[in-house]
C-alpha positions in Angstrom: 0.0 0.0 0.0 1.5 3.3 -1.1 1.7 5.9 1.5 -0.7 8.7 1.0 0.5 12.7 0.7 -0.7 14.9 3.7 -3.6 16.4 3.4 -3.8 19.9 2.9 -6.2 22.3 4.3 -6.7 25.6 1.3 -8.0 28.6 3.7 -10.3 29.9 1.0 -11.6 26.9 -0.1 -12.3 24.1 3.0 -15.5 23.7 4.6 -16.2 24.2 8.5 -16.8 20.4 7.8 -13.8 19.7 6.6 -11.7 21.8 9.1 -13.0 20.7 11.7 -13.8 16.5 11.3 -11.0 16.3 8.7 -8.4 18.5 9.7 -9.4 18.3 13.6 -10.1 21.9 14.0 -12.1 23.6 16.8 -15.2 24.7 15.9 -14.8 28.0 17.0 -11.3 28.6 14.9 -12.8 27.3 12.1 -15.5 29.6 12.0 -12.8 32.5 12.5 -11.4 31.4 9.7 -14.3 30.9 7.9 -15.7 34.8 8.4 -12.8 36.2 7.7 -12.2 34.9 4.3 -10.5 35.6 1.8 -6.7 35.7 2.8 -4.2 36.4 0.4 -1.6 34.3 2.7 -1.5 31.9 5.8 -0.1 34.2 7.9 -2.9 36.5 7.4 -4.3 34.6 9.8 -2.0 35.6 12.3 -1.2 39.1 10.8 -5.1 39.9 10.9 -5.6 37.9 14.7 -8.0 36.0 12.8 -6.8 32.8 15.4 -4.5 32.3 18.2 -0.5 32.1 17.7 -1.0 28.1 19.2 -3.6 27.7 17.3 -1.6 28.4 13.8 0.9 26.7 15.5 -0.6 23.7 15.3 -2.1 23.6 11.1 0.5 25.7 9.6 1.9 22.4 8.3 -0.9 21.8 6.9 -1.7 25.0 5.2 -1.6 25.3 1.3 -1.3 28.8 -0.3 -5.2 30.2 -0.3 -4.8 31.0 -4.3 -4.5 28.3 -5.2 -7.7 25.6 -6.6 -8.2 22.5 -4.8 -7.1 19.5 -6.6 -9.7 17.4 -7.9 
């Protein structure tokens, strides 16, 4: 069995859904991040105190540029 890539969370794109059953996101960073769409970076997250330092922390690795299109 191949190993699968890490899944990637794009801010402009993922569901609260997705953030928060796939990616393991509280519900109420998710919805921060969800309102304050769009960003034009991931650390506009940060830059805009749109979540907690910890709390970006903790996803950054996960984060994929918010320009660009989800893969199909």
């Amino acid at each position: 069995m191949a190993d699968q890539a890490p899944l990637e969370l794009i801010l402009n794109h993922a569901t609260l859904e997705e953030m928060t059953q796939v990616f393991g996101i509280e519900g109420s960073v998710a919805e921060a991040i969800l309102q304050h769409r769009p960003y034009e970076s991931e650390i506009d997250l940060l830059e805009r105190g749109v979540i907690p330092k910890r709390a970006f922390e903790q996803i950054c690795w996960r984060l994929r540029h918010p320009g660009e299109d989800p893969q199909p």
